[in-house]
C-alpha positions as CSV (number, residue, x, y, z in Angstrom):
1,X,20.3,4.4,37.2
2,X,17.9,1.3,36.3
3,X,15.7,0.8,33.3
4,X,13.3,3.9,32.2
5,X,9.8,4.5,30.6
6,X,9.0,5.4,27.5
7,X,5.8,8.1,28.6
8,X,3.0,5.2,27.3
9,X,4.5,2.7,30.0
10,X,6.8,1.2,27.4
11,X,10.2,-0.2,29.5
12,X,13.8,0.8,28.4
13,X,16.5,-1.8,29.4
14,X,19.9,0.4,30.4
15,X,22.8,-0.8,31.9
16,X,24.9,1.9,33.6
17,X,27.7,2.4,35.5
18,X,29.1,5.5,37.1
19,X,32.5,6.9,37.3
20,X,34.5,10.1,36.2
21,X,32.7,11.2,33.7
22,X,32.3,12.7,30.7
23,X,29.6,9.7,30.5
24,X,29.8,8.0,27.4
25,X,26.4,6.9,26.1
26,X,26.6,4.1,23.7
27,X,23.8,4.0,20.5
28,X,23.8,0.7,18.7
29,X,23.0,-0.2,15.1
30,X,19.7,-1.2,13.3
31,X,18.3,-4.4,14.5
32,X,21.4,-4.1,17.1
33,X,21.8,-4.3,21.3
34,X,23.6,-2.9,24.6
35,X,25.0,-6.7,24.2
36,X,26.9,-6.2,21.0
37,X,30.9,-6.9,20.9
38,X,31.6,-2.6,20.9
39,X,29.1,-2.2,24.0
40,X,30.2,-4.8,26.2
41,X,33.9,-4.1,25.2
42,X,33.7,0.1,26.1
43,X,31.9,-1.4,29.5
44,X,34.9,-3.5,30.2
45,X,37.2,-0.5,29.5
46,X,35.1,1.8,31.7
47,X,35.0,-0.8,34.6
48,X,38.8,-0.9,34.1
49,X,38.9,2.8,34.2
50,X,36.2,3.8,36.1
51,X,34.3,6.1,33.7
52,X,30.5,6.6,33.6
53,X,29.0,4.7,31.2
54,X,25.8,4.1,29.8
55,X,24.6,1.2,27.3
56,X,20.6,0.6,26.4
57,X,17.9,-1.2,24.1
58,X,15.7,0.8,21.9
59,X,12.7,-0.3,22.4
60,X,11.6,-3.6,20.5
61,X,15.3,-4.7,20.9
62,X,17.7,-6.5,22.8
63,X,15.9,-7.0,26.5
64,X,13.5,-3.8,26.2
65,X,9.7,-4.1,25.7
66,X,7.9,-3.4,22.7
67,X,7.7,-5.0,19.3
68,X,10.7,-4.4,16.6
69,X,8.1,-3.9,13.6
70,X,6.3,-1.3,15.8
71,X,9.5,1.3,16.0
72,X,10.4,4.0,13.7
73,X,13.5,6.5,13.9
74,X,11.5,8.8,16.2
75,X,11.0,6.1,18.8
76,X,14.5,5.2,18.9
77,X,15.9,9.0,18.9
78,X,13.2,9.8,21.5
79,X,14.7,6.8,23.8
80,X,18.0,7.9,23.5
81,X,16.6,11.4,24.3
82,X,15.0,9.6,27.5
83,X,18.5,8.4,28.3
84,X,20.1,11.3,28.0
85,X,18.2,13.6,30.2
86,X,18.3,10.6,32.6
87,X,21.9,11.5,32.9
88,X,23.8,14.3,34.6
89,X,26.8,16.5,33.2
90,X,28.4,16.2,30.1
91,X,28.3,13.7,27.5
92,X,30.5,11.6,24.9
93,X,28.1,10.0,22.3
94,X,29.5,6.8,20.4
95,X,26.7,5.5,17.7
96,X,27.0,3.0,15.8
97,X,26.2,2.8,12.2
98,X,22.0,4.1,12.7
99,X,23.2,4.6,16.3
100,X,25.4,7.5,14.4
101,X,22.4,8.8,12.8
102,X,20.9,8.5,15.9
103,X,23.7,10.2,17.8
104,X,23.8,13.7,15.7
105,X,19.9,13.9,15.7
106,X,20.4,13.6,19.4
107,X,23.4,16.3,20.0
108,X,21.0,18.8,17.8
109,X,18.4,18.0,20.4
110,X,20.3,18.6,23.1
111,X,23.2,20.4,21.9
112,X,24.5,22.0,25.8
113,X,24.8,18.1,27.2
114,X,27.3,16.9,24.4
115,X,31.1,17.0,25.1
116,X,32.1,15.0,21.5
117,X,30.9,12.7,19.2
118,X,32.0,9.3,18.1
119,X,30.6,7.5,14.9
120,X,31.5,4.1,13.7
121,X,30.4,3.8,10.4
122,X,27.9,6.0,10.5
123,X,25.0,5.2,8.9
124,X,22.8,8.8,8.2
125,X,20.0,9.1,6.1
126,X,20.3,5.4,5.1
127,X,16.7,5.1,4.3
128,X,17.5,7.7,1.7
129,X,20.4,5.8,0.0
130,X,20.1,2.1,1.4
131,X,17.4,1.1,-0.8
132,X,16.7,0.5,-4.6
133,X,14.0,1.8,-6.1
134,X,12.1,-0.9,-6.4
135,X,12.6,-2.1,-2.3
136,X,11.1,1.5,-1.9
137,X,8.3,0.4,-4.0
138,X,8.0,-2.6,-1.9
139,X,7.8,-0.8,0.7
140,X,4.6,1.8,-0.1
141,X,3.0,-1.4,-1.9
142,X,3.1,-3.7,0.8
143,X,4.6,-2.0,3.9
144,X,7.6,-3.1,4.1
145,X,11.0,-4.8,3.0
146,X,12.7,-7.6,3.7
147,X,16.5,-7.6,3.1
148,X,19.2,-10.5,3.8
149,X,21.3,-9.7,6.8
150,X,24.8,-11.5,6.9
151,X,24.7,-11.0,10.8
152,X,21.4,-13.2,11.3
153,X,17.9,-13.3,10.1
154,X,16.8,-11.2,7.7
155,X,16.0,-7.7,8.3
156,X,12.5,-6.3,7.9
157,X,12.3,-2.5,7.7
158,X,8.3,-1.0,7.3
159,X,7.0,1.9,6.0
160,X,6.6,3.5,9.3
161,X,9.9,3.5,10.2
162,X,11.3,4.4,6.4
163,X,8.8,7.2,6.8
164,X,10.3,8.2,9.4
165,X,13.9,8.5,8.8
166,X,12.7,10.3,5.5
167,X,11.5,13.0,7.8
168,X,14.8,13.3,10.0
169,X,17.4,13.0,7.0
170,X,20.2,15.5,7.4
171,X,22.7,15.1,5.0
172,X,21.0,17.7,2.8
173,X,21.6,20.8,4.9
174,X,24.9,21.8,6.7
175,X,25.1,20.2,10.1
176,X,24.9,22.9,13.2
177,X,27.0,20.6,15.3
178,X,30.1,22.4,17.1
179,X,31.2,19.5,19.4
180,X,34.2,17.5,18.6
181,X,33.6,14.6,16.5
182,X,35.3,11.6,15.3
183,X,34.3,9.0,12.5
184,X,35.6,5.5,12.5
185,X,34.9,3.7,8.9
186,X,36.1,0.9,7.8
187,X,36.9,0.4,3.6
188,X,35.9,-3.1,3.6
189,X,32.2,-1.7,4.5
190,X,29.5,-3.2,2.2
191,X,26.5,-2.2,4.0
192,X,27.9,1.9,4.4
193,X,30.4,2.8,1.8
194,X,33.4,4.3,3.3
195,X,33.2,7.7,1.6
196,X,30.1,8.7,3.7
197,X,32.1,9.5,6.5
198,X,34.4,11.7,4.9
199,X,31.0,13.5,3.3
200,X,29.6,13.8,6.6
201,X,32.5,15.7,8.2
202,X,32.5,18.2,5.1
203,X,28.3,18.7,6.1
204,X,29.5,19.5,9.8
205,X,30.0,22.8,11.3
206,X,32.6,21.8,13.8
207,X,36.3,22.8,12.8
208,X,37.1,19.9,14.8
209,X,36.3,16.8,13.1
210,X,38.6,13.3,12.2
211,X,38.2,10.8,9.8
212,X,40.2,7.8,10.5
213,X,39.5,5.2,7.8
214,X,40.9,1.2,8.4
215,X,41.9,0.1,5.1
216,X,40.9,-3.6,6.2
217,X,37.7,-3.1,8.4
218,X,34.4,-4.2,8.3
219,X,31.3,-2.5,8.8
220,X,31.3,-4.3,12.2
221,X,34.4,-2.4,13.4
222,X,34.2,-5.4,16.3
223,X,37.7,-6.8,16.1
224,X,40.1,-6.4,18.8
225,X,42.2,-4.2,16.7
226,X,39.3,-2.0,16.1
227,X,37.8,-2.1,19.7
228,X,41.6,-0.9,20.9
229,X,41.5,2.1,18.0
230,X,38.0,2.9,19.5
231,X,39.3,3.4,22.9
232,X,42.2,5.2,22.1
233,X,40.3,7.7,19.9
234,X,38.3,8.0,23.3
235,X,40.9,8.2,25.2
236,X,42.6,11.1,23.2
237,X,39.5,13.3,23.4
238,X,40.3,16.6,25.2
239,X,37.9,15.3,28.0
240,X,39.5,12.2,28.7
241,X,43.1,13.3,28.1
């Protein structure tokens, strides 16, 4: 499978490799790429393996087209809809931070494709909670917010996207997900408290949900200790076992 488009021409960057499946479909983070540390590790281990894998840009980032200011959450969910139904058979979801937010708005949308679910510091409804009240002033007044980033420059979110991810929040309601899923979250997180992820698997309907806190992680969840817990929680999924 190469690179897709987006229905106004707009070209999605996806790297994928085939193998036993279920495919696992990787969804990065805010501002975040198919060349991040988890991505290119869980590419490695598929290579290794040979599992079907899928890694992509949203568009505006990484090595896809479009503008970053331009996107909202519905772009983004929409391209990870495009790379899902790009993809036969079954699938194992892994997002990242707003790639997990990303990740259960996609396994409502298609809930028959997903075999399980993976989050790593999930980050849902963050435009709900991630912002003071006077950045979400900002943001109506001048259309949008500039926040310091300690993984490079800062990050600019506008009032399209916040708009957006106001209208897809989902932490309010009880979650209709019945996949297995497992949540990664470090206690070391600054940018999404740890206790989300244990709120989140309360909101979901599954009966088969796992927290797994690390007592010492970063939001990052990139170290070689916590790439090697990421592969083994795939690798004791049901579908992989």
């Amino acid at each position: 499978m190469g690179d897709l488009n987006r229905a106004d021409g707009t070209r999605i960057a996806v790297h994928s490799r085939s193998g036993r499946g279920p495919t696992i479909i990787f969804l990065p983070g805010y501002a975040s790429d198919m060349a991040g540390t988890k991505a290119v590790a869980l590419d490695a281990w598929a290579e290794r393996t040979g599992r079907s894998f899928v890694r992509f840009d949203y568009g505006g980032c990484g090595v896809s087209e479009g503008a970053f200011a331009d996107q909202t959450l519905a772009d983004w969910l929409s391209d990870a809809l495009l790379v899902i139904d790009s993809v036969p058979g079954p699938l194992t979801l892994v997002g990242s931070s707003m790639g997990g937010w990303i990740m259960l708005l996609a396994a409502l949308a298609r809930p028959d494709r997903v075999a399980a679910l993976i989050g790593l510091a999930a980050a849902l409804d963050f435009t709900d909670w991630g912002f003071t009240q006077d950045q979400k002033l900002v943001l109506l007044r001048d259309g949008q917010v500039a926040e310091h980033s300690e993984y490079g420059p800062p990050l600019i979110t506008t009032r399209a996207f916040w708009q957006s991810g106001e209208a897809h929040r989902l932490l309010q309601h009880a979650i209709a997900i019945d996949a297995p899923v497992r949540l990664i979250h470090g206690q070391r997180d600054v940018d999404v408290p740890w206790h989300h992820s244990p709120h989140l698997a309360g909101q979901l309907r599954s009966a088969d949900v796992q927290v797994t806190l690390v007592k010492d992680g970063d939001h990052r969840l990139s170290r070689p200790q916590d790439i090697a817990l990421l592969i083994a929680t795939i690798e004791a999924l049901p579908e992989f076992s």
